[in-house]
Biotite code that builds the C-alpha atoms (Angstrom):
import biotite.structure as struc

atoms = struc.array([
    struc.Atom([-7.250, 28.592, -9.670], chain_id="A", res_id=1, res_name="UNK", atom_name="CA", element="C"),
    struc.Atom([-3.464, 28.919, -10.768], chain_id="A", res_id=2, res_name="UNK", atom_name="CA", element="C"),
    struc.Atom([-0.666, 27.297, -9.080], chain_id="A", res_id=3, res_name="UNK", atom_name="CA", element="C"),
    struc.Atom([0.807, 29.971, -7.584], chain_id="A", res_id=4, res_name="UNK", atom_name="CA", element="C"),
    struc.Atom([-2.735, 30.869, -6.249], chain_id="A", res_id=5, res_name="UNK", atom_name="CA", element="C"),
    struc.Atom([-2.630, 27.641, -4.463], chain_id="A", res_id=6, res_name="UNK", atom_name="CA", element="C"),
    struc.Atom([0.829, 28.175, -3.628], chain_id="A", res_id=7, res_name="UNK", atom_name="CA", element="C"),
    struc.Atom([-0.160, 31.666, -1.585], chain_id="A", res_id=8, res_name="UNK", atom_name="CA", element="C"),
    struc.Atom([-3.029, 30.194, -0.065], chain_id="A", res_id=9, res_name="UNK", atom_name="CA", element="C"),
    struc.Atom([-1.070, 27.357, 1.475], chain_id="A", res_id=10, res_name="UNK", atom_name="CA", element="C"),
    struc.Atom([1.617, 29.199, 2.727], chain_id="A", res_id=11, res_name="UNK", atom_name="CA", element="C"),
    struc.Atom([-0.943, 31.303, 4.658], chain_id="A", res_id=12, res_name="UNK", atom_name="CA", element="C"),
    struc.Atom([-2.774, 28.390, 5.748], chain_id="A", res_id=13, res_name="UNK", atom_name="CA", element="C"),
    struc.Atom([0.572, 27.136, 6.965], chain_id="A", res_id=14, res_name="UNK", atom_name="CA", element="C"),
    struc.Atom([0.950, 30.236, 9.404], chain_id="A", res_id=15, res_name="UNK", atom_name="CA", element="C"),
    struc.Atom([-2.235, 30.810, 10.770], chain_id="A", res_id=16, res_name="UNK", atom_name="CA", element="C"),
    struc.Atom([-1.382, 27.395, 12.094], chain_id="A", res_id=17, res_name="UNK", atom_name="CA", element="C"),
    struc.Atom([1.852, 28.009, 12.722], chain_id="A", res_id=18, res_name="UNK", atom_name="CA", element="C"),
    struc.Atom([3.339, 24.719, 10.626], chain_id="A", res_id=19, res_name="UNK", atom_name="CA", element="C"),
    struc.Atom([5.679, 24.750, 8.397], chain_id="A", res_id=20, res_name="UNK", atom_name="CA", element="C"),
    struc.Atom([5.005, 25.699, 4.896], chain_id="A", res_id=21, res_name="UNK", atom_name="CA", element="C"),
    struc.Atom([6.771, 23.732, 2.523], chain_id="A", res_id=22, res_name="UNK", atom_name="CA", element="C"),
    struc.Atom([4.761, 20.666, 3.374], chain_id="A", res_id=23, res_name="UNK", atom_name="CA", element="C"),
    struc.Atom([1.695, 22.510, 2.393], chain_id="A", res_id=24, res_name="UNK", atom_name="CA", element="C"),
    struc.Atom([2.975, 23.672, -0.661], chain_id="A", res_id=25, res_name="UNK", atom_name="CA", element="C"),
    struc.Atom([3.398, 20.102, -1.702], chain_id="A", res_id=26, res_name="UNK", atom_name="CA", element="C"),
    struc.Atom([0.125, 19.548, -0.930], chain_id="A", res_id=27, res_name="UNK", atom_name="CA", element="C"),
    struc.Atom([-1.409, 23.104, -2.801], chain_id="A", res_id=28, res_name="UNK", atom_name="CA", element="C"),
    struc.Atom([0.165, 21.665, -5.401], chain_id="A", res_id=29, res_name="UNK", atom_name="CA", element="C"),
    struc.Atom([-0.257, 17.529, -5.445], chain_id="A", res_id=30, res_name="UNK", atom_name="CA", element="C"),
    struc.Atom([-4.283, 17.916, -6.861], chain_id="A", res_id=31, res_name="UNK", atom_name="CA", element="C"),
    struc.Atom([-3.222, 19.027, -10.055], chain_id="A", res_id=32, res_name="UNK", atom_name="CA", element="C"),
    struc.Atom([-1.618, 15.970, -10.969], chain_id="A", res_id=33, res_name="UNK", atom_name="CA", element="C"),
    struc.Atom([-4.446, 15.007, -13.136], chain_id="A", res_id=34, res_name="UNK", atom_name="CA", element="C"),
    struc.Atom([-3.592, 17.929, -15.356], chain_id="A", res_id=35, res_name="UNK", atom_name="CA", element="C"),
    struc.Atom([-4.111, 16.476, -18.755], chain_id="A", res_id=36, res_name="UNK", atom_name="CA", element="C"),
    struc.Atom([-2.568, 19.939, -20.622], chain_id="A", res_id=37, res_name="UNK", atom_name="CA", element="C"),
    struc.Atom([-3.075, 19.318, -24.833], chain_id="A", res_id=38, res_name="UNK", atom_name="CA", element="C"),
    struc.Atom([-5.275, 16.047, -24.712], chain_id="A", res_id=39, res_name="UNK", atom_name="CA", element="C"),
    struc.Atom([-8.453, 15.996, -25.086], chain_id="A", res_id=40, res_name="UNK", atom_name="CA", element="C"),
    struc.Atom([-11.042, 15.026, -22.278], chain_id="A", res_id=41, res_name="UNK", atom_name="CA", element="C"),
    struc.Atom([-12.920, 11.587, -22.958], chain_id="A", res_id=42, res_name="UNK", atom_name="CA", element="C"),
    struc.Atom([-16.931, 12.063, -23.837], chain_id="A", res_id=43, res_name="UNK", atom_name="CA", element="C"),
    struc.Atom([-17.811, 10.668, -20.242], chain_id="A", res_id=44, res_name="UNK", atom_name="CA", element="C"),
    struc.Atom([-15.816, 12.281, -17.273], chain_id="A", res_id=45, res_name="UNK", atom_name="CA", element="C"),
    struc.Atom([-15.061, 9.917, -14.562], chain_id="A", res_id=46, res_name="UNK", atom_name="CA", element="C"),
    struc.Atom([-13.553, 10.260, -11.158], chain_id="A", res_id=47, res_name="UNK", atom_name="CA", element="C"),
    struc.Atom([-10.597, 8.495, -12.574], chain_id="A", res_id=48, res_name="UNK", atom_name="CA", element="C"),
    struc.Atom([-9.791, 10.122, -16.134], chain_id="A", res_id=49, res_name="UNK", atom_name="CA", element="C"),
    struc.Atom([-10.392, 13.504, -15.314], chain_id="A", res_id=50, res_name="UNK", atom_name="CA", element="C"),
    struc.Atom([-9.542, 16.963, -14.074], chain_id="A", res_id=51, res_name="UNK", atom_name="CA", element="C"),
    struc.Atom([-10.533, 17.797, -11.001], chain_id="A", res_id=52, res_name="UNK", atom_name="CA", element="C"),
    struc.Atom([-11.446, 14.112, -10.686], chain_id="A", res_id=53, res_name="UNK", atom_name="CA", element="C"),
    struc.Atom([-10.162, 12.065, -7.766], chain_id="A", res_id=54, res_name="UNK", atom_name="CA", element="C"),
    struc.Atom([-6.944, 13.725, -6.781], chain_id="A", res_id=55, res_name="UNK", atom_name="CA", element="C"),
    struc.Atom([-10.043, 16.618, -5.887], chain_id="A", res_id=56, res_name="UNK", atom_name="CA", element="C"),
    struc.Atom([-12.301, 14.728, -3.947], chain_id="A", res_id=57, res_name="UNK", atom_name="CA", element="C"),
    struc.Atom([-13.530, 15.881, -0.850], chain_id="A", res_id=58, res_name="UNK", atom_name="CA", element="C"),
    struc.Atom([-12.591, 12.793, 1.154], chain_id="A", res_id=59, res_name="UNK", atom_name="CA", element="C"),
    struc.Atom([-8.943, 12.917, 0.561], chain_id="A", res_id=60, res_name="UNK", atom_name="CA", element="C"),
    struc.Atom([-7.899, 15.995, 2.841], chain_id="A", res_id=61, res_name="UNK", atom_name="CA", element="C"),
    struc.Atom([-10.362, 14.153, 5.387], chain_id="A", res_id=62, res_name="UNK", atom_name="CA", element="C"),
    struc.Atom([-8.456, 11.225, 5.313], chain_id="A", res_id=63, res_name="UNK", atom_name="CA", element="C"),
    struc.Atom([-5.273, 12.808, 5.192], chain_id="A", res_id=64, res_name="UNK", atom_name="CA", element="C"),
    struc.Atom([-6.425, 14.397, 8.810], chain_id="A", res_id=65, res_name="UNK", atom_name="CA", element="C"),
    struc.Atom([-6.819, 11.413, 10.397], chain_id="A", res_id=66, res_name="UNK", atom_name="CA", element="C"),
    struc.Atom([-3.603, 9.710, 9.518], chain_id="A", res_id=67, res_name="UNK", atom_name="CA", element="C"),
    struc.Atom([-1.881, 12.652, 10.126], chain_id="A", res_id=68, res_name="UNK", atom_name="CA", element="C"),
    struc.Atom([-3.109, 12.677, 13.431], chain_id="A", res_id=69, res_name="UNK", atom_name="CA", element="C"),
    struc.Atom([-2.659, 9.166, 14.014], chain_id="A", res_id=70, res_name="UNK", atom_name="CA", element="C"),
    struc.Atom([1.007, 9.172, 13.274], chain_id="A", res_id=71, res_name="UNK", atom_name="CA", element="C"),
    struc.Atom([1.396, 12.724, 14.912], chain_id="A", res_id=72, res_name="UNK", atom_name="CA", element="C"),
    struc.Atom([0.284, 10.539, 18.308], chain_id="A", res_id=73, res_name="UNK", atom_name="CA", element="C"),
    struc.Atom([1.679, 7.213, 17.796], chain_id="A", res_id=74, res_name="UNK", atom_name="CA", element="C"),
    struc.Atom([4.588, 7.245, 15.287], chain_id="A", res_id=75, res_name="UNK", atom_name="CA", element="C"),
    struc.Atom([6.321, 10.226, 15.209], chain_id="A", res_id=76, res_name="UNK", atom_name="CA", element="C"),
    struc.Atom([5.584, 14.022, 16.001], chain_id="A", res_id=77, res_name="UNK", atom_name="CA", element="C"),
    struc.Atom([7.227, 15.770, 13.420], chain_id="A", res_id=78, res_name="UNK", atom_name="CA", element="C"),
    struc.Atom([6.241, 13.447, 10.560], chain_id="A", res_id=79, res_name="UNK", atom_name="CA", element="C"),
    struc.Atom([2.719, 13.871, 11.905], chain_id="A", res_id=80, res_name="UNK", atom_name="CA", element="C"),
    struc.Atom([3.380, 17.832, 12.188], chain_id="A", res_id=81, res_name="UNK", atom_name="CA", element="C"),
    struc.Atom([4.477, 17.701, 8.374], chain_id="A", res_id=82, res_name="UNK", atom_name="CA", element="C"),
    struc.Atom([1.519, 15.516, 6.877], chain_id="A", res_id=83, res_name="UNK", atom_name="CA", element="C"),
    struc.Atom([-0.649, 17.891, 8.693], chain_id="A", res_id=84, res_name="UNK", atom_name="CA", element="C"),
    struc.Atom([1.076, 20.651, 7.132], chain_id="A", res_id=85, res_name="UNK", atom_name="CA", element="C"),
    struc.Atom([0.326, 19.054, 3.854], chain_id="A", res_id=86, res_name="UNK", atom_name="CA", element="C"),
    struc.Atom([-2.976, 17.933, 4.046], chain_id="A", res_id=87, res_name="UNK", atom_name="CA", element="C"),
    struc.Atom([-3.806, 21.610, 5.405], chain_id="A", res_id=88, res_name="UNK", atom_name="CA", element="C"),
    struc.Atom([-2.470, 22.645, 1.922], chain_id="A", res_id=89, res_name="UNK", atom_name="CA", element="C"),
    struc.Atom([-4.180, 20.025, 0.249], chain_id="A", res_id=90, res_name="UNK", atom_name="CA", element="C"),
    struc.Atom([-7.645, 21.160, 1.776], chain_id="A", res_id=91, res_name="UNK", atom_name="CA", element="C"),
    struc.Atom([-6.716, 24.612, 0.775], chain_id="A", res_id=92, res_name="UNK", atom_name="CA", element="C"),
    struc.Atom([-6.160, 23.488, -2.971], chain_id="A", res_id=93, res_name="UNK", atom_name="CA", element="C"),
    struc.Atom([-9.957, 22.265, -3.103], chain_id="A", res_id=94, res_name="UNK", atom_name="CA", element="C"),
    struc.Atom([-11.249, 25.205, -1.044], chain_id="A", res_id=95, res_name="UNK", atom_name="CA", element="C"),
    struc.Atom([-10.177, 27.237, -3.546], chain_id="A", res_id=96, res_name="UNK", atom_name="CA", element="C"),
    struc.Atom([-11.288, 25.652, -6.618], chain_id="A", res_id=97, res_name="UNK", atom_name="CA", element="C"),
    struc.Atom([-14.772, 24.713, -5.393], chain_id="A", res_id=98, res_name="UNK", atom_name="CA", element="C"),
    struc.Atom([-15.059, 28.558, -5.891], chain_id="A", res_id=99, res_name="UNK", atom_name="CA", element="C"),
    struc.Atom([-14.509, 28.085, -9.222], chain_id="A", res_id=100, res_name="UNK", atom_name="CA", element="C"),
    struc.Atom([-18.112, 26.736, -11.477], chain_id="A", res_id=101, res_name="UNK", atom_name="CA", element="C"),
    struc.Atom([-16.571, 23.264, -12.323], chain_id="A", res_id=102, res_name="UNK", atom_name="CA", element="C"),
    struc.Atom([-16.311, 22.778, -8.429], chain_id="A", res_id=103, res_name="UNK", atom_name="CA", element="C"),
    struc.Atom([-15.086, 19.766, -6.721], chain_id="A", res_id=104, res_name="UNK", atom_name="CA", element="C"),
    struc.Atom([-16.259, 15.929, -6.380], chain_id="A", res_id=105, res_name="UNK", atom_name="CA", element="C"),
    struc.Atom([-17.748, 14.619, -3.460], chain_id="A", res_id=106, res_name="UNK", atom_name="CA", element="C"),
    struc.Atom([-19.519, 11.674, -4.403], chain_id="A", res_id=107, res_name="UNK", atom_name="CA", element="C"),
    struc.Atom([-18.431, 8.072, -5.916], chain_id="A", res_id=108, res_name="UNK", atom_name="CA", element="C"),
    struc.Atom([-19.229, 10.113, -9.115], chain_id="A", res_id=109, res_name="UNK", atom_name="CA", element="C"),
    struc.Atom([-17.830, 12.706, -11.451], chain_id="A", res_id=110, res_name="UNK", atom_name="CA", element="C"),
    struc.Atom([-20.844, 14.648, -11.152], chain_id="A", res_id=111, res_name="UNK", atom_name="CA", element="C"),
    struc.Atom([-22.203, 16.284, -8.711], chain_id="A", res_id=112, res_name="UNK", atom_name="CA", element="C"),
    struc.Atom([-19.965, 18.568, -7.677], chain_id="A", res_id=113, res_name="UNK", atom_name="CA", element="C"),
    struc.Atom([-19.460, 20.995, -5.064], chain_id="A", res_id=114, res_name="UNK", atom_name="CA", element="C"),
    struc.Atom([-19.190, 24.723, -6.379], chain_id="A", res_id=115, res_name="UNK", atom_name="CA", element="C"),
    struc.Atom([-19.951, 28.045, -4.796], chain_id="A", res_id=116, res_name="UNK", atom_name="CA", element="C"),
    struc.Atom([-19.598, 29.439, -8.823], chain_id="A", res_id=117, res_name="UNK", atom_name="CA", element="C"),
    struc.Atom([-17.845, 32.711, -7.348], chain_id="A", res_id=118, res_name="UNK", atom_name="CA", element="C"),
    struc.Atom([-15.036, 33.169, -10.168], chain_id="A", res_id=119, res_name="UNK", atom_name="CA", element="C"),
    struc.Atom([-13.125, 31.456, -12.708], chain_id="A", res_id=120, res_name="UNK", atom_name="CA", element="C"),
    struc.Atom([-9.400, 30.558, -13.323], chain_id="A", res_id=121, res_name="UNK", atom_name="CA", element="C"),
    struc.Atom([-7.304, 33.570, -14.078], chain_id="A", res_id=122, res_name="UNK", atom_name="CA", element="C"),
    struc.Atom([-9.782, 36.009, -13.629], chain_id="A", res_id=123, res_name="UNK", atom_name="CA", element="C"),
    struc.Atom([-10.800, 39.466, -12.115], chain_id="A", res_id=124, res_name="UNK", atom_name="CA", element="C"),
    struc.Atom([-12.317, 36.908, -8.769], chain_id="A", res_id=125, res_name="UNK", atom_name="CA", element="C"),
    struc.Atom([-8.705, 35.374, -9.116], chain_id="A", res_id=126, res_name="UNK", atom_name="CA", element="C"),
    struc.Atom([-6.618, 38.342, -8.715], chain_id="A", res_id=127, res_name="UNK", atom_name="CA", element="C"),
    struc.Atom([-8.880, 39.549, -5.922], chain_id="A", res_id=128, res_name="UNK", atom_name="CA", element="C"),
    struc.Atom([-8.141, 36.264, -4.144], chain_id="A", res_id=129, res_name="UNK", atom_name="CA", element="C"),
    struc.Atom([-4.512, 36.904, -4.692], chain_id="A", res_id=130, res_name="UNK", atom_name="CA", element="C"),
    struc.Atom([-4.469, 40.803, -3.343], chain_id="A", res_id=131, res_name="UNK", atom_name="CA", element="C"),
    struc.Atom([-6.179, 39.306, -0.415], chain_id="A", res_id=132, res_name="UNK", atom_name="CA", element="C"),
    struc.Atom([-3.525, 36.576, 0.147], chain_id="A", res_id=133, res_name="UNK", atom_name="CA", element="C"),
    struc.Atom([-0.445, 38.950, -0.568], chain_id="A", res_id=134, res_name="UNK", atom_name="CA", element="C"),
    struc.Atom([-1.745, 41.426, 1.663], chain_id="A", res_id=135, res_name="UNK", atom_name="CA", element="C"),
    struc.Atom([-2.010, 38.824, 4.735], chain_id="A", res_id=136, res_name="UNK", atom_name="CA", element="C"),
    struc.Atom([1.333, 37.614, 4.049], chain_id="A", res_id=137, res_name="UNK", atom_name="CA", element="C"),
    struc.Atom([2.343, 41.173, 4.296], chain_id="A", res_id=138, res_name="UNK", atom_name="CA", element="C"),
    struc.Atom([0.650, 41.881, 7.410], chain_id="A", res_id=139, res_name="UNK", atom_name="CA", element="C"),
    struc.Atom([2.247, 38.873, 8.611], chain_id="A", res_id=140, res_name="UNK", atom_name="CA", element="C"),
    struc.Atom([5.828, 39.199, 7.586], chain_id="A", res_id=141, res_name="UNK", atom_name="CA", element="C"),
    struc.Atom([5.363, 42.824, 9.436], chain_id="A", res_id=142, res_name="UNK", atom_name="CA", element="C"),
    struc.Atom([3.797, 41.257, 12.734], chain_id="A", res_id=143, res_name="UNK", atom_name="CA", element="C"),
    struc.Atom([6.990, 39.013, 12.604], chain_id="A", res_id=144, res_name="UNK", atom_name="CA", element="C"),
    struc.Atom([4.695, 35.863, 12.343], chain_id="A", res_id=145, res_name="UNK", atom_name="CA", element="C"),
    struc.Atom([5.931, 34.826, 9.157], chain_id="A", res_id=146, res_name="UNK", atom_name="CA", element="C"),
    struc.Atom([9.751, 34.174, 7.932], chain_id="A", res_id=147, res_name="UNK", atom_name="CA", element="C"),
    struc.Atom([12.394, 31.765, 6.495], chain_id="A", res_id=148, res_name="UNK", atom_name="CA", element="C"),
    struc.Atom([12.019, 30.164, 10.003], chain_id="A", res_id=149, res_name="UNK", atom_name="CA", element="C"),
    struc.Atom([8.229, 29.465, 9.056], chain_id="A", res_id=150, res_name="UNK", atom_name="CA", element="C"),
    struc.Atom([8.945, 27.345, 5.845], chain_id="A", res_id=151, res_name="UNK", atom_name="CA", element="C"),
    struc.Atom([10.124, 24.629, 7.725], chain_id="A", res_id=152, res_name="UNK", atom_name="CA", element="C"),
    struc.Atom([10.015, 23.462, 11.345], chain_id="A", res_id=153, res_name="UNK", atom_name="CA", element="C"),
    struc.Atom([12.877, 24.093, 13.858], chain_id="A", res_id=154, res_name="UNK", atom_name="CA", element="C"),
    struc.Atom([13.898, 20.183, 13.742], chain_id="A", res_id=155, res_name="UNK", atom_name="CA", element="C"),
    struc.Atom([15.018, 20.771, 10.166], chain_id="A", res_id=156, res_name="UNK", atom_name="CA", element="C"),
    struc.Atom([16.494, 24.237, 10.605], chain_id="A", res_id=157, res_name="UNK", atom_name="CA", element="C"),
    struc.Atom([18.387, 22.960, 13.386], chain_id="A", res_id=158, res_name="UNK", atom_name="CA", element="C"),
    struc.Atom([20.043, 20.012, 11.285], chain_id="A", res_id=159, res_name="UNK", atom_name="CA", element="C"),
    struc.Atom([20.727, 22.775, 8.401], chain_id="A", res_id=160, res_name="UNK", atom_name="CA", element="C"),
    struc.Atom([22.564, 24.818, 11.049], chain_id="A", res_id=161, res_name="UNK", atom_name="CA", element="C"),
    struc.Atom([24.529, 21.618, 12.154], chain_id="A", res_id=162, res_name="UNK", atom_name="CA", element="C"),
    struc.Atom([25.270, 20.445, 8.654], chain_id="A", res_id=163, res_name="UNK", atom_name="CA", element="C"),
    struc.Atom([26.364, 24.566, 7.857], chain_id="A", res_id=164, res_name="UNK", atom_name="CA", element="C"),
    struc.Atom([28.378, 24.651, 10.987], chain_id="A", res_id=165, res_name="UNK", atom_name="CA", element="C"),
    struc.Atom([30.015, 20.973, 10.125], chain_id="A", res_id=166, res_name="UNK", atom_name="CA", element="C"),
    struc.Atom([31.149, 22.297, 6.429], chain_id="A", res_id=167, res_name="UNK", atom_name="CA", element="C"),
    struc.Atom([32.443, 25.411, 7.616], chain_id="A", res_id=168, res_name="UNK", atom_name="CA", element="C"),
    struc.Atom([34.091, 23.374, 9.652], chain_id="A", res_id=169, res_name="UNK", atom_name="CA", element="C"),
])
Protein backbone atom coordinates (compact mmCIF):
# COMPACT_ATOMS: atom_id res chain seq x y z
CA UNK A 1 0.00 0.00 0.00
CA UNK A 2 0.97 3.81 -0.41
CA UNK A 3 1.72 6.07 2.35
CA UNK A 4 -1.05 8.04 2.33
CA UNK A 5 -3.10 4.73 2.29
CA UNK A 6 -1.55 4.00 5.56
CA UNK A 7 -1.92 7.44 6.55
CA UNK A 8 -6.05 7.18 6.08
CA UNK A 9 -6.21 3.97 7.64
CA UNK A 10 -4.53 5.14 10.81
CA UNK A 11 -6.31 8.11 11.27
CA UNK A 12 -9.52 6.01 11.21
CA UNK A 13 -8.11 3.50 13.40
CA UNK A 14 -7.30 6.40 15.68
CA UNK A 15 -11.13 7.36 15.99
CA UNK A 16 -12.88 4.32 16.22
CA UNK A 17 -10.80 4.30 19.35
CA UNK A 18 -11.15 7.55 20.08
CA UNK A 19 -7.07 8.35 20.48
CA UNK A 20 -5.43 10.75 19.06
CA UNK A 21 -4.25 10.49 15.58
CA UNK A 22 -1.02 11.88 15.06
CA UNK A 23 0.61 9.18 17.11
CA UNK A 24 -0.77 6.67 14.75
CA UNK A 25 0.28 8.34 11.84
CA UNK A 26 3.80 7.99 13.06
CA UNK A 27 3.28 4.64 13.43
CA UNK A 28 1.29 4.06 9.66
CA UNK A 29 4.20 5.40 8.63
CA UNK A 30 7.46 4.04 10.82
CA UNK A 31 7.35 0.29 8.75
CA UNK A 32 8.49 1.74 5.73
CA UNK A 33 11.71 2.64 6.97
CA UNK A 34 13.29 -0.21 5.26
CA UNK A 35 12.39 1.40 1.98
CA UNK A 36 15.45 0.74 -0.06
CA UNK A 37 14.02 3.13 -3.24
CA UNK A 38 16.88 2.72 -6.40
CA UNK A 39 19.08 -0.18 -4.86
CA UNK A 40 18.84 -3.26 -5.69
CA UNK A 41 17.57 -6.14 -3.32
CA UNK A 42 20.41 -8.72 -2.28
CA UNK A 43 19.91 -12.47 -3.97
CA UNK A 44 18.79 -13.83 -0.43
CA UNK A 45 16.09 -11.67 1.43
CA UNK A 46 16.52 -11.62 5.08
CA UNK A 47 14.50 -10.26 7.92
CA UNK A 48 17.19 -7.71 8.27
CA UNK A 49 18.10 -6.37 4.62
CA UNK A 50 14.83 -6.22 3.29
CA UNK A 51 11.48 -4.67 2.51
CA UNK A 52 8.87 -5.60 4.37
CA UNK A 53 11.48 -7.35 6.52
CA UNK A 54 11.62 -6.72 10.26
CA UNK A 55 10.22 -3.26 10.69
CA UNK A 56 6.91 -5.66 9.26
CA UNK A 57 6.93 -8.39 11.49
CA UNK A 58 4.01 -9.48 13.15
CA UNK A 59 5.46 -9.38 16.66
CA UNK A 60 6.28 -5.77 16.75
CA UNK A 61 2.66 -4.17 17.06
CA UNK A 62 2.26 -7.12 19.73
CA UNK A 63 4.94 -5.94 21.63
CA UNK A 64 4.24 -2.47 21.21
CA UNK A 65 0.69 -3.42 23.06
CA UNK A 66 2.08 -4.57 25.94
CA UNK A 67 4.46 -1.79 26.74
CA UNK A 68 2.03 0.53 25.89
CA UNK A 69 -0.11 -0.83 28.34
CA UNK A 70 2.42 -1.23 30.85
CA UNK A 71 3.42 2.38 30.89
CA UNK A 72 -0.30 3.48 30.31
CA UNK A 73 -0.71 1.73 34.09
CA UNK A 74 2.46 2.35 35.77
CA UNK A 75 4.35 5.31 34.23
CA UNK A 76 2.29 7.68 32.81
CA UNK A 77 -1.31 7.80 31.20
CA UNK A 78 -0.95 9.93 28.42
CA UNK A 79 2.42 8.59 27.22
CA UNK A 80 0.74 5.19 27.46
CA UNK A 81 -2.48 6.73 25.60
CA UNK A 82 0.02 7.96 22.77
CA UNK A 83 2.17 4.66 22.25
CA UNK A 84 -1.12 3.01 22.02
CA UNK A 85 -2.14 5.40 19.52
CA UNK A 86 0.92 4.47 17.62
CA UNK A 87 1.18 1.00 17.82
CA UNK A 88 -2.67 0.96 16.73
CA UNK A 89 -1.26 2.68 13.56
CA UNK A 90 1.54 0.50 13.36
CA UNK A 91 -0.80 -2.68 13.36
CA UNK A 92 -2.82 -0.94 10.79
CA UNK A 93 0.34 -0.46 8.47
CA UNK A 94 0.80 -4.42 8.38
CA UNK A 95 -2.95 -5.11 8.19
CA UNK A 96 -2.95 -3.47 5.21
CA UNK A 97 -0.07 -4.76 3.41
CA UNK A 98 -0.58 -8.42 4.32
CA UNK A 99 -3.40 -7.79 1.72
CA UNK A 100 -1.00 -7.19 -0.62
CA UNK A 101 0.83 -10.89 -2.33
CA UNK A 102 4.33 -10.14 -0.81
CA UNK A 103 2.49 -10.21 2.66
CA UNK A 104 4.09 -9.79 5.94
CA UNK A 105 6.77 -11.83 8.16
CA UNK A 106 5.88 -13.73 11.00
CA UNK A 107 8.50 -16.08 11.56
CA UNK A 108 12.42 -15.77 12.54
CA UNK A 109 12.53 -15.91 8.66
CA UNK A 110 12.04 -13.84 5.57
CA UNK A 111 9.85 -16.34 4.20
CA UNK A 112 6.91 -17.41 5.03
CA UNK A 113 4.84 -14.76 4.98
CA UNK A 114 1.46 -13.85 5.84
CA UNK A 115 -0.71 -12.66 2.74
CA UNK A 116 -4.40 -12.72 2.03
CA UNK A 117 -3.11 -11.85 -1.95
CA UNK A 118 -6.30 -9.47 -2.27
CA UNK A 119 -4.58 -6.49 -4.32
CA UNK A 120 -1.44 -4.90 -5.09
CA UNK A 121 0.22 -1.45 -4.44
CA UNK A 122 -1.41 1.32 -6.36
CA UNK A 123 -4.01 -0.55 -7.79
CA UNK A 124 -7.81 -0.83 -8.67
CA UNK A 125 -7.95 -3.06 -4.80
CA UNK A 126 -5.96 0.11 -3.59
CA UNK A 127 -8.23 2.80 -4.55
CA UNK A 128 -11.18 0.73 -3.36
CA UNK A 129 -9.48 0.61 0.05
CA UNK A 130 -9.10 4.31 -0.12
CA UNK A 131 -12.99 5.18 -1.19
CA UNK A 132 -13.77 3.02 1.72
CA UNK A 133 -11.50 4.94 4.16
CA UNK A 134 -12.49 8.52 2.80
CA UNK A 135 -15.97 7.71 3.00
CA UNK A 136 -15.73 6.69 6.89
CA UNK A 137 -13.84 9.70 7.60
CA UNK A 138 -16.66 11.48 5.99
CA UNK A 139 -19.30 9.84 7.82
CA UNK A 140 -17.35 10.64 10.76
CA UNK A 141 -16.45 14.25 10.37
CA UNK A 142 -20.50 14.53 9.77
CA UNK A 143 -21.41 12.48 13.04
CA UNK A 144 -19.05 15.07 14.75
CA UNK A 145 -16.74 12.13 15.89
CA UNK A 146 -13.86 13.26 14.10
CA UNK A 147 -12.03 16.89 14.14
CA UNK A 148 -8.86 18.98 14.78
CA UNK A 149 -9.68 18.07 18.46
CA UNK A 150 -9.17 14.27 17.41
CA UNK A 151 -5.50 14.65 16.12
CA UNK A 152 -4.24 15.07 19.36
CA UNK A 153 -5.43 14.51 22.93
CA UNK A 154 -6.95 17.31 25.12
CA UNK A 155 -3.60 17.41 27.39
CA UNK A 156 -1.82 18.82 24.35
CA UNK A 157 -4.60 21.02 23.03
CA UNK A 158 -4.91 22.43 26.33
CA UNK A 159 -1.07 23.47 26.56
CA UNK A 160 -1.49 24.92 22.80
CA UNK A 161 -4.37 27.03 24.13
CA UNK A 162 -2.15 28.15 27.16
CA UNK A 163 0.94 28.79 25.10
CA UNK A 164 -1.71 30.84 22.35
CA UNK A 165 -3.29 32.65 25.19
CA UNK A 166 0.40 33.44 26.83
CA UNK A 167 1.68 35.04 23.29
CA UNK A 168 -1.29 36.95 22.75
CA UNK A 169 -0.59 37.98 25.82
Amino acid sequence: MTAGTHVLAAISVAAIFNLPAIPAVAGSILPDVDLKKGLPFPPKRTLFNSHRGITHHVAIPILLFFIAIWIKDFVNLQLGIYLLSFTLGYASHLLLDSLNPLGIPYTTKYYPRFSLKLMKSGRTGEIFVILLLVSFLIFLVNQGKLGFETLFSGEILKAIKNLTKEVAG
